[in-house]
PDB file of N, H, CA, C and O in Angstrom:
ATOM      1  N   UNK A   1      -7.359  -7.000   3.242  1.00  0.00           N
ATOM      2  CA  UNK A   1      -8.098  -7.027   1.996  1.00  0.00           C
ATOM      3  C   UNK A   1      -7.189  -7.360   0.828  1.00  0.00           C
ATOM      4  O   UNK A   1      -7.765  -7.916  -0.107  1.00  0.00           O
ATOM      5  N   UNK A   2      -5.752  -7.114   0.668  1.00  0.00           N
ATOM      6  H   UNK A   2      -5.284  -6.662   1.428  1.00  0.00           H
ATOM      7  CA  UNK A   2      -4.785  -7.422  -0.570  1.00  0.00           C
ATOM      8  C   UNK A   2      -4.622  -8.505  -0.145  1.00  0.00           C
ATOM      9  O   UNK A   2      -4.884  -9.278  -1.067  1.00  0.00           O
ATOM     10  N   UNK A   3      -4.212  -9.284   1.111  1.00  0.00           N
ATOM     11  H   UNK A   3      -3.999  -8.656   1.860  1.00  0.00           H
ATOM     12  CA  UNK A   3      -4.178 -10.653   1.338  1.00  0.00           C
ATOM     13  C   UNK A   3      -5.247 -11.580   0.142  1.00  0.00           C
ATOM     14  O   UNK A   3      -4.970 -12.536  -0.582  1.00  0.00           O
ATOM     15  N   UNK A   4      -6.375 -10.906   0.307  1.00  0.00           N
ATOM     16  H   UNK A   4      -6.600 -10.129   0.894  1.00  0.00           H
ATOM     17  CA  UNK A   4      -7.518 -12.016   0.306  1.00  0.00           C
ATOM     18  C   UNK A   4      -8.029 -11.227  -1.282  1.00  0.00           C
ATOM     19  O   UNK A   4      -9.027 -11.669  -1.852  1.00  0.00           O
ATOM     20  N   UNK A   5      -7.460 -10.383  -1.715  1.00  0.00           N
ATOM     21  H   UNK A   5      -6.649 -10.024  -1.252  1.00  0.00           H
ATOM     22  CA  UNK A   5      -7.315 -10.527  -3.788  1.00  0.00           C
ATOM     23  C   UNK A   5      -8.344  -9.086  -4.329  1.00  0.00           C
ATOM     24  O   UNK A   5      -8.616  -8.635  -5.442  1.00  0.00           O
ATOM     25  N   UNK A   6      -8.780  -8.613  -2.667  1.00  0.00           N
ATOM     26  H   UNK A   6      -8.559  -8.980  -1.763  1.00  0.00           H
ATOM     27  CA  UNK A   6      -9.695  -7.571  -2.738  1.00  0.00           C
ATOM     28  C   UNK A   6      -8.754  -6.591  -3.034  1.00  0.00           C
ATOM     29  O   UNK A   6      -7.987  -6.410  -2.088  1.00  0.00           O
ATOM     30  N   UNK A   7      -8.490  -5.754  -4.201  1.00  0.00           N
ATOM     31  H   UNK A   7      -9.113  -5.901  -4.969  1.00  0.00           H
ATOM     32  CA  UNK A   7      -7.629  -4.872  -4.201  1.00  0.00           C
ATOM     33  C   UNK A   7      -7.960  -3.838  -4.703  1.00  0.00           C
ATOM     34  O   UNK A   7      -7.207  -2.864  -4.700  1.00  0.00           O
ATOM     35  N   UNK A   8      -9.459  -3.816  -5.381  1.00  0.00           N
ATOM     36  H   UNK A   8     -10.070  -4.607  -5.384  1.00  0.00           H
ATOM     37  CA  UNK A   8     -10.161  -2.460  -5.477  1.00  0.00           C
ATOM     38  C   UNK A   8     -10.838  -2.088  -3.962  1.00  0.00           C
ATOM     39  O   UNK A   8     -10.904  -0.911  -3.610  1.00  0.00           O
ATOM     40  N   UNK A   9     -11.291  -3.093  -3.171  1.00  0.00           N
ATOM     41  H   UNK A   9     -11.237  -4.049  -3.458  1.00  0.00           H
ATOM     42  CA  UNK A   9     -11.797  -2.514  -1.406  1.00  0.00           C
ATOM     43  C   UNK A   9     -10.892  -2.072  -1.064  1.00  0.00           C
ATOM     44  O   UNK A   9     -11.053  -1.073  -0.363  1.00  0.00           O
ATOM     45  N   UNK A  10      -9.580  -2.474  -1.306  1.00  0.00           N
ATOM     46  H   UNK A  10      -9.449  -3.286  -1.876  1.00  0.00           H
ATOM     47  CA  UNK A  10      -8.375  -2.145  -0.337  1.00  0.00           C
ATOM     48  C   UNK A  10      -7.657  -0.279  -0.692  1.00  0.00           C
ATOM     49  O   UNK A  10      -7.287   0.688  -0.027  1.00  0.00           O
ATOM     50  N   UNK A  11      -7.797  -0.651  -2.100  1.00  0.00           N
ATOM     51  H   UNK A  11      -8.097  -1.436  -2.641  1.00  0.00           H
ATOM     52  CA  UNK A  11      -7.978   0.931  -2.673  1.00  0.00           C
ATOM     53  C   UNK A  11      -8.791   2.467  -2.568  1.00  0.00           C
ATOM     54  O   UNK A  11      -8.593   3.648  -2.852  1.00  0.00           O
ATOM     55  N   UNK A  12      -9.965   1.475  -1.884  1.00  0.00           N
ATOM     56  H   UNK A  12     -10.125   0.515  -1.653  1.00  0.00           H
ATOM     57  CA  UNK A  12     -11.149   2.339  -2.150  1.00  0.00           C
ATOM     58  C   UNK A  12     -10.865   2.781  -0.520  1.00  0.00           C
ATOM     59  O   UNK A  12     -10.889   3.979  -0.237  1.00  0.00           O
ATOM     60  N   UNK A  13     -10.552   1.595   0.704  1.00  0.00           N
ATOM     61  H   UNK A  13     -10.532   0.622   0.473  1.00  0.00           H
ATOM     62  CA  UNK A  13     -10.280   1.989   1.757  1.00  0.00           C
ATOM     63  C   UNK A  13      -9.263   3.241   1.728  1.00  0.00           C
ATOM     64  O   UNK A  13      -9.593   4.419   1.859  1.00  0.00           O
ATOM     65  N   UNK A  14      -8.099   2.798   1.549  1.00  0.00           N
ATOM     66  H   UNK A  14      -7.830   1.841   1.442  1.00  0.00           H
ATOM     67  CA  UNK A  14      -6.627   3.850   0.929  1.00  0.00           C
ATOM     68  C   UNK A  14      -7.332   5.398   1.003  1.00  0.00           C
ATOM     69  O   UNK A  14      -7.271   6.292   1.848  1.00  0.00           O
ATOM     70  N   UNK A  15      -7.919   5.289  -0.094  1.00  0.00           N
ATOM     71  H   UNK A  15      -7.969   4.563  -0.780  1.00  0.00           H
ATOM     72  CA  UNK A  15      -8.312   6.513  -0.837  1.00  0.00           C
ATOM     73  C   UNK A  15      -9.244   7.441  -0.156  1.00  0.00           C
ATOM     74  O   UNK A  15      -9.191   8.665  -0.040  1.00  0.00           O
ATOM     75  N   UNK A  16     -10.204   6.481   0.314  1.00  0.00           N
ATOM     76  H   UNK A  16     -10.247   5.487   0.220  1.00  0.00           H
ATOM     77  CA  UNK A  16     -10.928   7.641   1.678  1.00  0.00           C
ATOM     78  C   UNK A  16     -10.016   8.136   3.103  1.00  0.00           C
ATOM     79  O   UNK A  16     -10.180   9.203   3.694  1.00  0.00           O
ATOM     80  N   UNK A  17      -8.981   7.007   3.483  1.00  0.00           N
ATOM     81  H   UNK A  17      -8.848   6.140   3.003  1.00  0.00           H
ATOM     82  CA  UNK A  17      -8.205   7.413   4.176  1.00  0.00           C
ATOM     83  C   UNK A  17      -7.430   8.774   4.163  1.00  0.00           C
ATOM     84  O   UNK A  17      -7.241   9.469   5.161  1.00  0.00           O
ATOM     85  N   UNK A  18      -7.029   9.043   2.951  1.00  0.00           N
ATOM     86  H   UNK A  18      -7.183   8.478   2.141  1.00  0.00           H
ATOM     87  CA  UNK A  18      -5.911   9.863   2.013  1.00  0.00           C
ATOM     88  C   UNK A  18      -7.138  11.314   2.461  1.00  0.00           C
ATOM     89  O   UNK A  18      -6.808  12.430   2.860  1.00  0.00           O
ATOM     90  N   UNK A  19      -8.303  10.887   2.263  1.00  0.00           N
ATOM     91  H   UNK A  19      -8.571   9.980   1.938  1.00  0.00           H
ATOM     92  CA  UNK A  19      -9.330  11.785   2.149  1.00  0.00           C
ATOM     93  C   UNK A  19     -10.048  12.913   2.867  1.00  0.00           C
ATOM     94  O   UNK A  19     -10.307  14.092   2.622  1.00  0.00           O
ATOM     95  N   UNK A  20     -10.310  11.853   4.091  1.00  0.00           N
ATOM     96  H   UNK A  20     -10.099  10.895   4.290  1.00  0.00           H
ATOM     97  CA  UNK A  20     -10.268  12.103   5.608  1.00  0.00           C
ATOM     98  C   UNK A  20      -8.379  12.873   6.254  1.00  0.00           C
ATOM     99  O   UNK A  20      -8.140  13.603   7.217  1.00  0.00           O
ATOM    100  N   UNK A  21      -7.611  12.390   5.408  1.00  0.00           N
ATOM    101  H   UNK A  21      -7.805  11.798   4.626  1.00  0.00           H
ATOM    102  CA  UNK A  21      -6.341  13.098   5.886  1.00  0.00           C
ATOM    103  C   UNK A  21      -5.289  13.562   5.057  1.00  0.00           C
ATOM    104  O   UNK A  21      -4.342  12.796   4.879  1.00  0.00           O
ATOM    105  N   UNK A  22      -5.281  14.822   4.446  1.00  0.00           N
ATOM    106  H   UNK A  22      -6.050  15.444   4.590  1.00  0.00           H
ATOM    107  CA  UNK A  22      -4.601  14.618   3.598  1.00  0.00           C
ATOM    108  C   UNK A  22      -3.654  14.586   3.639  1.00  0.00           C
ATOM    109  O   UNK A  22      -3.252  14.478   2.481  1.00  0.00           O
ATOM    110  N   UNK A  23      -2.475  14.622   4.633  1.00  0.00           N
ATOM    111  H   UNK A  23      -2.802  14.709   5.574  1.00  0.00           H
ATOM    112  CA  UNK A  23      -1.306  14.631   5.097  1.00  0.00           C
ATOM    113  C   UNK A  23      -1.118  12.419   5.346  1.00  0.00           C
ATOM    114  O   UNK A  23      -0.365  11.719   6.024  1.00  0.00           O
ATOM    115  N   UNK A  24      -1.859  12.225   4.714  1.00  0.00           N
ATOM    116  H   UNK A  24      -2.471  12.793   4.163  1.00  0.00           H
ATOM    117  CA  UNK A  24      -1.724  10.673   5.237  1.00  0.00           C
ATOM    118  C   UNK A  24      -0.411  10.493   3.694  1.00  0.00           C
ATOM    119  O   UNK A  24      -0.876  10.490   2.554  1.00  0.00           O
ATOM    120  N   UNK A  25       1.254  10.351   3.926  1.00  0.00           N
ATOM    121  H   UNK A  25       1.631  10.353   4.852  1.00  0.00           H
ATOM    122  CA  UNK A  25       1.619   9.719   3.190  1.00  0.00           C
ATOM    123  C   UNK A  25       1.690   8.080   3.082  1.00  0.00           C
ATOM    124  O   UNK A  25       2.227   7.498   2.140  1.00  0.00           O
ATOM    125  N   UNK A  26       1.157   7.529   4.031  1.00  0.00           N
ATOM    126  H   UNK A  26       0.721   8.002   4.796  1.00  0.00           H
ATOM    127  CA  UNK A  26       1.277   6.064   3.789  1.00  0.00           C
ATOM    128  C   UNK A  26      -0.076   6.011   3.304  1.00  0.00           C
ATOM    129  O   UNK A  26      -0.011   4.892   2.796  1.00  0.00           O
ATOM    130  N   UNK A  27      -1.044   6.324   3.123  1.00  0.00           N
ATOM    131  H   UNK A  27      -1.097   7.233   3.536  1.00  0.00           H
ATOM    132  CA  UNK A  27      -2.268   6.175   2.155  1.00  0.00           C
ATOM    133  C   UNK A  27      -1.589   6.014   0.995  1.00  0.00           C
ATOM    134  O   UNK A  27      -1.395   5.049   0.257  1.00  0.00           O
ATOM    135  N   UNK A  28      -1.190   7.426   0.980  1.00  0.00           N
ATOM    136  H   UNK A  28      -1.347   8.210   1.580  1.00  0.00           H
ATOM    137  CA  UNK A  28      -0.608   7.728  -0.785  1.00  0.00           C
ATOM    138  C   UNK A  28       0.568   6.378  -0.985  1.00  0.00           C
ATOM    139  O   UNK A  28       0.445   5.976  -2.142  1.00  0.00           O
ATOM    140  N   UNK A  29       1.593   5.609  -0.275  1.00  0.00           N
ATOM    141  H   UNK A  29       1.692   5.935   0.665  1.00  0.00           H
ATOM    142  CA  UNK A  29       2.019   4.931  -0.450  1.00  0.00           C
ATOM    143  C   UNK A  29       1.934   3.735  -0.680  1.00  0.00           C
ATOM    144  O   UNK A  29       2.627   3.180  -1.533  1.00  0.00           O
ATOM    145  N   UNK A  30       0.855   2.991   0.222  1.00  0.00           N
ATOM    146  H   UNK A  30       0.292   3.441   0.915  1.00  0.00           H
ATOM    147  CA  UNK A  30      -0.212   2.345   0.096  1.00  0.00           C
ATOM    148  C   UNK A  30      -0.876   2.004  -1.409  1.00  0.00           C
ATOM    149  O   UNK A  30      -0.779   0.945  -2.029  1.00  0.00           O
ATOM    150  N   UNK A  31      -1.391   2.900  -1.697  1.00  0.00           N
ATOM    151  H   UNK A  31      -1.470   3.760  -1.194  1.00  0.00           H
ATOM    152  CA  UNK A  31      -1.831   3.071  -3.681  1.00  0.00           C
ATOM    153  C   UNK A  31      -1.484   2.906  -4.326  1.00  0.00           C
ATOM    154  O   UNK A  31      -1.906   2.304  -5.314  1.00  0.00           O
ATOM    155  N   UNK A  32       0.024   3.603  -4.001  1.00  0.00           N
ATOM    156  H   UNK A  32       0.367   4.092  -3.199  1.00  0.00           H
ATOM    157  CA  UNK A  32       1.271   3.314  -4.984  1.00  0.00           C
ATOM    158  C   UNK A  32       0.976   1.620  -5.246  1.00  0.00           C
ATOM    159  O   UNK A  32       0.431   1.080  -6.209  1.00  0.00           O
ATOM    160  N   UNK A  33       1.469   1.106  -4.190  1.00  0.00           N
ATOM    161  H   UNK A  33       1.912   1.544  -3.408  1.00  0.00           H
ATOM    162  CA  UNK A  33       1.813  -0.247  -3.951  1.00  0.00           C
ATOM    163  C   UNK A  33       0.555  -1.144  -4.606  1.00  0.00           C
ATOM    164  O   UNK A  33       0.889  -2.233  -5.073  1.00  0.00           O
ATOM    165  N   UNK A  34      -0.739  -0.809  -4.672  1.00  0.00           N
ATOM    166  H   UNK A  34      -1.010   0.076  -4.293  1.00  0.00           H
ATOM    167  CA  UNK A  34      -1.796  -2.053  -4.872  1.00  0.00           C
ATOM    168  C   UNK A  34      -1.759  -1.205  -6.497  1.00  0.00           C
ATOM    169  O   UNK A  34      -2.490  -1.861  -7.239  1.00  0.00           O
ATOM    170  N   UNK A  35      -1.206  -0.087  -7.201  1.00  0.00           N
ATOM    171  H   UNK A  35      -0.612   0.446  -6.598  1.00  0.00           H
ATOM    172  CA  UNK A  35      -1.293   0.051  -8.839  1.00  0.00           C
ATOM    173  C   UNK A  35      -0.200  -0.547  -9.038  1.00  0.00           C
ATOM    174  O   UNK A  35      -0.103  -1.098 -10.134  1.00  0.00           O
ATOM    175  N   UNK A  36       0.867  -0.642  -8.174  1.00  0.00           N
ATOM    176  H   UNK A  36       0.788  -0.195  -7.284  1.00  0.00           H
ATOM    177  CA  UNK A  36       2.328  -1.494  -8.938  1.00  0.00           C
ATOM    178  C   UNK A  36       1.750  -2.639  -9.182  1.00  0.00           C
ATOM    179  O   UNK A  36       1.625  -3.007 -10.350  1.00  0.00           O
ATOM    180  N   UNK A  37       1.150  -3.654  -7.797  1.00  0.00           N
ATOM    181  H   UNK A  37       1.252  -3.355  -6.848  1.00  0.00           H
ATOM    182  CA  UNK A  37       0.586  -4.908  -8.267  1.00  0.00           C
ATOM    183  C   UNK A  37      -0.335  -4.830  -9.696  1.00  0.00           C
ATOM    184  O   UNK A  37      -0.045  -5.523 -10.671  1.00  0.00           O
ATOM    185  N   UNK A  38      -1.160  -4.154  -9.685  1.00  0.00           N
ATOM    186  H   UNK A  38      -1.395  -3.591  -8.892  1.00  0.00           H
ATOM    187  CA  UNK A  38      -1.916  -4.097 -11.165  1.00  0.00           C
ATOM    188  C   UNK A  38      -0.763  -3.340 -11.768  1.00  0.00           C
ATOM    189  O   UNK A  38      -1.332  -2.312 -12.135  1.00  0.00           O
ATOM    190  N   UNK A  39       0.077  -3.253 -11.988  1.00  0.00           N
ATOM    191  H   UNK A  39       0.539  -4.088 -11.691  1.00  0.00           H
ATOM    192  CA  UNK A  39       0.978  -3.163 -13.881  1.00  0.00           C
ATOM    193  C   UNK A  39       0.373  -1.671 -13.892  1.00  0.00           C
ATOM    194  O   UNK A  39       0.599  -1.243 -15.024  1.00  0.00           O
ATOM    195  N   UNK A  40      -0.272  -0.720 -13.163  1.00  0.00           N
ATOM    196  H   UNK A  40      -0.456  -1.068 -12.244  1.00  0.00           H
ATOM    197  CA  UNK A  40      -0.440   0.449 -13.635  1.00  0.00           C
ATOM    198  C   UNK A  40       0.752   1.581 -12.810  1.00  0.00           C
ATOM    199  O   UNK A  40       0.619   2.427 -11.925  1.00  0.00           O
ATOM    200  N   UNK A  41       1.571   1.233 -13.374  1.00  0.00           N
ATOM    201  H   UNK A  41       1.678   0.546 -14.093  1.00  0.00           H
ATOM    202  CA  UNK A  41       3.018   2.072 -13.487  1.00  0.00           C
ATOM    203  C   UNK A  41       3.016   3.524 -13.551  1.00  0.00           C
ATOM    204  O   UNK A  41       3.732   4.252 -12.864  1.00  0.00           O
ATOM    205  N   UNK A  42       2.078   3.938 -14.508  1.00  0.00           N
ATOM    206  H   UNK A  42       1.496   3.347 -15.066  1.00  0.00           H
ATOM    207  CA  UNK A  42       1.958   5.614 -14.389  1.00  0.00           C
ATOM    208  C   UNK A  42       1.502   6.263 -12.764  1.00  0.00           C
ATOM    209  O   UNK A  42       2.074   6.934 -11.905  1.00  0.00           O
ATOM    210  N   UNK A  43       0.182   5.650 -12.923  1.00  0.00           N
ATOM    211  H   UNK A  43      -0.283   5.105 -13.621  1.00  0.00           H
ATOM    212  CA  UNK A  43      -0.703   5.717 -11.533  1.00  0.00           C
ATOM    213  C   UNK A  43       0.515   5.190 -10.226  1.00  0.00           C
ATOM    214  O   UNK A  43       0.609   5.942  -9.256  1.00  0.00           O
ATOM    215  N   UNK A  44       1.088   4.365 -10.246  1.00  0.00           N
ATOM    216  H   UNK A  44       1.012   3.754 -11.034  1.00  0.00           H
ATOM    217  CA  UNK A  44       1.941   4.015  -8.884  1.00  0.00           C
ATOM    218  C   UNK A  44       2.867   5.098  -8.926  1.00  0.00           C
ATOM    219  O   UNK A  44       3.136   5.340  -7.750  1.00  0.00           O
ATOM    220  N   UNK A  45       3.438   5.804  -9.605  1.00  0.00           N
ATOM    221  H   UNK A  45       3.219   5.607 -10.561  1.00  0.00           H
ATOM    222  CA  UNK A  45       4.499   6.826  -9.547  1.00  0.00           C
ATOM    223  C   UNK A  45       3.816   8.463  -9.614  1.00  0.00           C
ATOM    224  O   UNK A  45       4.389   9.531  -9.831  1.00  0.00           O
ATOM    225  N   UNK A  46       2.834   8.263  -9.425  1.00  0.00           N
ATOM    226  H   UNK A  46       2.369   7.396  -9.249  1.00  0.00           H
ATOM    227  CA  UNK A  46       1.791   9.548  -9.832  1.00  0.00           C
ATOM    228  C   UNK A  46       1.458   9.280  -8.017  1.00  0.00           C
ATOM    229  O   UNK A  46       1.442  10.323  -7.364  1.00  0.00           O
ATOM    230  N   UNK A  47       1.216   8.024  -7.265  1.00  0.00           N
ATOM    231  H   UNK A  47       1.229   7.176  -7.796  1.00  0.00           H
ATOM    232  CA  UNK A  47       1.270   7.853  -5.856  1.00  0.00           C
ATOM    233  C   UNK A  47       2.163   8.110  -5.192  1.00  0.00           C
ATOM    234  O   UNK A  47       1.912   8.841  -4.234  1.00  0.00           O
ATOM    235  N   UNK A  48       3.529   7.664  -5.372  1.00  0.00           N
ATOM    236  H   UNK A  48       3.733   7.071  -6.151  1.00  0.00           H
ATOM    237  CA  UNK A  48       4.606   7.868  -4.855  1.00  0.00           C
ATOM    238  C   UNK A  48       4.916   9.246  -5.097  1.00  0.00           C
ATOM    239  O   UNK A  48       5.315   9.868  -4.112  1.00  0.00           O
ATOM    240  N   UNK A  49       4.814   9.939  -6.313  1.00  0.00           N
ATOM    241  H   UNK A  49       4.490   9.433  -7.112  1.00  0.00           H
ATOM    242  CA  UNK A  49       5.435  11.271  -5.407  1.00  0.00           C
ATOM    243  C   UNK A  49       4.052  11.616  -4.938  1.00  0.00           C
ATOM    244  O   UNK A  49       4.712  10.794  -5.574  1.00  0.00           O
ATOM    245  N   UNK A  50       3.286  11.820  -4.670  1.00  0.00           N
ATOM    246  H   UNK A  50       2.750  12.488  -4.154  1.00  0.00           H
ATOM    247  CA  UNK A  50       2.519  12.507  -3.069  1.00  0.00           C
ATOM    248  C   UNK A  50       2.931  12.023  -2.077  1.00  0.00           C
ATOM    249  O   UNK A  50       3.154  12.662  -1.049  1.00  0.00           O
ATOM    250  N   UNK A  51       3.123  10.642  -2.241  1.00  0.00           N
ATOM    251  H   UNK A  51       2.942  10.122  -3.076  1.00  0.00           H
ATOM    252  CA  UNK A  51       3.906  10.232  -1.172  1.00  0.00           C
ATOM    253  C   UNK A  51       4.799  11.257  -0.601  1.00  0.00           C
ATOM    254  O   UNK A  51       4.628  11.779   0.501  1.00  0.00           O
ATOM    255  N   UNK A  52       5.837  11.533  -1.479  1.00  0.00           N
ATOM    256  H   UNK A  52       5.976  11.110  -2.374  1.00  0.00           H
ATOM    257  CA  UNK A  52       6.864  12.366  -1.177  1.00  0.00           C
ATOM    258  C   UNK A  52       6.673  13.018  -0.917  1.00  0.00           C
ATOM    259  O   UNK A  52       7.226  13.457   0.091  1.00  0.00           O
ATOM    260  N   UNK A  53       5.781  13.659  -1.520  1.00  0.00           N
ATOM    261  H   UNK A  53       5.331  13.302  -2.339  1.00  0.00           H
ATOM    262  CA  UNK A  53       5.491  15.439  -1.117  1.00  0.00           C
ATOM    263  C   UNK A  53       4.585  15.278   0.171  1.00  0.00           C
ATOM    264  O   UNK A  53       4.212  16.343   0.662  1.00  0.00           O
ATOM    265  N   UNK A  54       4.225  14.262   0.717  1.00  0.00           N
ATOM    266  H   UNK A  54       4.528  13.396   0.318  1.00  0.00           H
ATOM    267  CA  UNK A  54       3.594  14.380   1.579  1.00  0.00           C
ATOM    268  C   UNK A  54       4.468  14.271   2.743  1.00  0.00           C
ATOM    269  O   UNK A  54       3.920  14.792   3.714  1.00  0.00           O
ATOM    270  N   UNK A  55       5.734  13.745   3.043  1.00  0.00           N
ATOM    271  H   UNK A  55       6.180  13.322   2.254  1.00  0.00           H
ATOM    272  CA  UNK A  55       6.602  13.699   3.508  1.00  0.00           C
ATOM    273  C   UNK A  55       7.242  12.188   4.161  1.00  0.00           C
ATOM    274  O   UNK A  55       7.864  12.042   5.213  1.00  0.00           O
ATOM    275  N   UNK A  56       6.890  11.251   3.246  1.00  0.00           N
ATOM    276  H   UNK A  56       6.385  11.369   2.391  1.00  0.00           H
ATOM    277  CA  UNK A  56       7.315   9.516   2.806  1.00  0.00           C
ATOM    278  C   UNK A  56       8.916  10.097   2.354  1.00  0.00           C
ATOM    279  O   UNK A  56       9.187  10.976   1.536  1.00  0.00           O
ATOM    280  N   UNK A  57       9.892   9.226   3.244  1.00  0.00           N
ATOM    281  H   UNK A  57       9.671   8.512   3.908  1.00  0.00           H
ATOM    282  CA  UNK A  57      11.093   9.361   3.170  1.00  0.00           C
ATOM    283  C   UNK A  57      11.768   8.197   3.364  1.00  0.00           C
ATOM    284  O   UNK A  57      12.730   8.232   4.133  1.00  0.00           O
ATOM    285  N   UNK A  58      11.371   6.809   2.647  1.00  0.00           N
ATOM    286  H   UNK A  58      10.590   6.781   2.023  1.00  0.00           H
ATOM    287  CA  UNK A  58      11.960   5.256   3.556  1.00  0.00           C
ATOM    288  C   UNK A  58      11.957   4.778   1.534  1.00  0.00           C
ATOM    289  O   UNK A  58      11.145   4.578   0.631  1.00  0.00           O
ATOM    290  N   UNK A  59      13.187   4.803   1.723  1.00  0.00           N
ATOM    291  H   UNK A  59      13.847   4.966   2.456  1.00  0.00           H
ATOM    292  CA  UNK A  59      13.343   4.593   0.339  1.00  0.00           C
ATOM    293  C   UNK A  59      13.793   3.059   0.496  1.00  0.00           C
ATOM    294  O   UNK A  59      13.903   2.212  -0.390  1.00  0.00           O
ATOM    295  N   UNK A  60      14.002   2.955   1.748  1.00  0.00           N
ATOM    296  H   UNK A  60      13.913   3.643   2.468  1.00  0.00           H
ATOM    297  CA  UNK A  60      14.804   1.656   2.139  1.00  0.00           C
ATOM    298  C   UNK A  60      13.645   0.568   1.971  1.00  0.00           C
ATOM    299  O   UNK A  60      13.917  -0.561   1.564  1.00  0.00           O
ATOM    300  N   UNK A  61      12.175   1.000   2.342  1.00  0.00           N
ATOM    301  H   UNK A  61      11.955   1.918   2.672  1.00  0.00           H
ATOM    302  CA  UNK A  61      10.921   0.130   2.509  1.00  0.00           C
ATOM    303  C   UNK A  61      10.512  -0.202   0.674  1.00  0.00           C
ATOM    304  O   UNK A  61      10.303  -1.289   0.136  1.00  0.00           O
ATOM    305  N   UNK A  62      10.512   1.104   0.103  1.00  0.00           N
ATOM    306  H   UNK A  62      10.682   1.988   0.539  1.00  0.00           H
ATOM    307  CA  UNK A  62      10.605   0.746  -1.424  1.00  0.00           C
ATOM    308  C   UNK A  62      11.503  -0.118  -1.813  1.00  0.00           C
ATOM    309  O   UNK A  62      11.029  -1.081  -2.416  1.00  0.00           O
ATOM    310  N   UNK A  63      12.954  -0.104  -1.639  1.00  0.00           N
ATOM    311  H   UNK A  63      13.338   0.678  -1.149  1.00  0.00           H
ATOM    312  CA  UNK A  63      13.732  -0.882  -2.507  1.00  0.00           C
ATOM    313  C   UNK A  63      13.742  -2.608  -1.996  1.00  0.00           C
ATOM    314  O   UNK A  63      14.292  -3.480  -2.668  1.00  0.00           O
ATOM    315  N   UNK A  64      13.000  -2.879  -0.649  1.00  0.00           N
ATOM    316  H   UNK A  64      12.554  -2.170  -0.103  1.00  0.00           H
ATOM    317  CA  UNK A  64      12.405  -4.205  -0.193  1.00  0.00           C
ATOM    318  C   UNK A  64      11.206  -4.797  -0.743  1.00  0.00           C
ATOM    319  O   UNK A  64      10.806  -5.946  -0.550  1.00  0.00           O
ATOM    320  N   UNK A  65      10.549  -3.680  -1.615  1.00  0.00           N
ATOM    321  H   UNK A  65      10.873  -2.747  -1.772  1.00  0.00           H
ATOM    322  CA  UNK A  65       8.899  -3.767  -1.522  1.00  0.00           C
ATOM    323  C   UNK A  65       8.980  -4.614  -2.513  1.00  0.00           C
ATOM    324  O   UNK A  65       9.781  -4.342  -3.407  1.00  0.00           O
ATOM    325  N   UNK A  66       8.231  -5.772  -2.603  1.00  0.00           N
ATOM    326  H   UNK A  66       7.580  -5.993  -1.877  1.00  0.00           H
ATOM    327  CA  UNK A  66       8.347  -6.534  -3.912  1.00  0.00           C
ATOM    328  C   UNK A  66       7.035  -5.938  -4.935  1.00  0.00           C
ATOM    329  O   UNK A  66       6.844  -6.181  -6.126  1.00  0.00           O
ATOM    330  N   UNK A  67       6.074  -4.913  -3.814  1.00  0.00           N
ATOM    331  H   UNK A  67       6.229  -4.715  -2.846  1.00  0.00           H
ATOM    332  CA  UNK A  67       4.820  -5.018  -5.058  1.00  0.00           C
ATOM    333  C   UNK A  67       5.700  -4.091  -6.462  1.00  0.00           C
ATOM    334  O   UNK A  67       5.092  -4.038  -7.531  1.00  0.00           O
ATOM    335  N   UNK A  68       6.896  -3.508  -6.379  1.00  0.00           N
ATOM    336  H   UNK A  68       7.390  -3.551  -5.510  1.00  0.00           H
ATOM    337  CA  UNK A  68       7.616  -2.568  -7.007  1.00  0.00           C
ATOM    338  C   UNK A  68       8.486  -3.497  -8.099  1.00  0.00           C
ATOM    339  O   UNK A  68       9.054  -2.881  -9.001  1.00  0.00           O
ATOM    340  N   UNK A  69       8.607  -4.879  -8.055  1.00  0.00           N
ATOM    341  H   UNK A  69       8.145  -5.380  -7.322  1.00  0.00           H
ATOM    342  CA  UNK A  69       9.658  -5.231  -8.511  1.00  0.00           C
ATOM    343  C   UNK A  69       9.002  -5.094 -10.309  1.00  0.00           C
ATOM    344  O   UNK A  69       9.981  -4.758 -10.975  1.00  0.00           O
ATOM    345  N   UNK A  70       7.912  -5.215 -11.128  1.00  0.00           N
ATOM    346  H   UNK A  70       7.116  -5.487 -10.587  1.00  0.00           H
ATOM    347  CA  UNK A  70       7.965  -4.939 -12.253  1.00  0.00           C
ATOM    348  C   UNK A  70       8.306  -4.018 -12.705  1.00  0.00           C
ATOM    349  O   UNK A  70       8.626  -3.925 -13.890  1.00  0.00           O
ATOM    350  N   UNK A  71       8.341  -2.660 -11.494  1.00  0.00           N
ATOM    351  H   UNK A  71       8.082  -2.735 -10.531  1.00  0.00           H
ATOM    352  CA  UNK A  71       8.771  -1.071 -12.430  1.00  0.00           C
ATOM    353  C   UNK A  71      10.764  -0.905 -11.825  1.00  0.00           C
ATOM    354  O   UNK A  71      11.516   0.030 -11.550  1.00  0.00           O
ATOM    355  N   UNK A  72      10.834  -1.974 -11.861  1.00  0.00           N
ATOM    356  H   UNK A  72      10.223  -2.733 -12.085  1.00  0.00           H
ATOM    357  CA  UNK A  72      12.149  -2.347 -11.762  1.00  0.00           C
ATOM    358  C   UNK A  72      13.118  -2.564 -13.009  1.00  0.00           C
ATOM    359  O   UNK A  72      13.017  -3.680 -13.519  1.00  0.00           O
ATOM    360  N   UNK A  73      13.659  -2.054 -13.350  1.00  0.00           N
ATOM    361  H   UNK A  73      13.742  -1.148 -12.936  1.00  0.00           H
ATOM    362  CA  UNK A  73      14.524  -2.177 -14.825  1.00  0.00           C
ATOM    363  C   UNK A  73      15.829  -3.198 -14.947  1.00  0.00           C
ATOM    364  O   UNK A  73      16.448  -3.284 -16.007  1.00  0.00           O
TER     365      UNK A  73
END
C-alpha cells in the first residue's frame, strides 16, 4: 500500500495491527516510518518510542531507513 501512495490505508492497516496486538513493535515502527514520510516529525517520534518501549532495538534498520532522512539534522 506505501508502494502504490496509499499511506493513510497503510496506516490505518498499522494501527489496527498495533490494536489487535499490543506488543506489535514493528506496527509502532511501521507508523513511525509512513509520519516521517508525511513531515509529521512529532507523531514519528511519539511512534518510535513505543516502538521502544515495546521492545524495537535495530537502531541499525533506523539509521538505513531513508523514510527518516528529513528528521535528520
Amino acid at each position: 500500500m506505501e508502494r502504490l501512495g496509499r499511506l493513510g490505508d497503510a496506516e490505518t492497516s498499522y494501527k489496527k495491527a498495533f490494536e489487535s496486538n499490543q506488543k506489535s513493535f514493528m506496527a509502532c515502527y511501521f507508523i513511525a516510518c509512513l509520519k516521517a514520510r508525511q513531515n509529521i516529525t512529532t507523531e514519528a517520534i511519539e511512534w518510535l518510542d513505543k516502538a521502544f518501549s515495546k521492545g524495537f532495538a535495530d537502531f541499525n534498520r533506523i539509521s538505513r531507513n531513508h523514510d527518516f532522512d528529513n528528521m535528520r539534522g
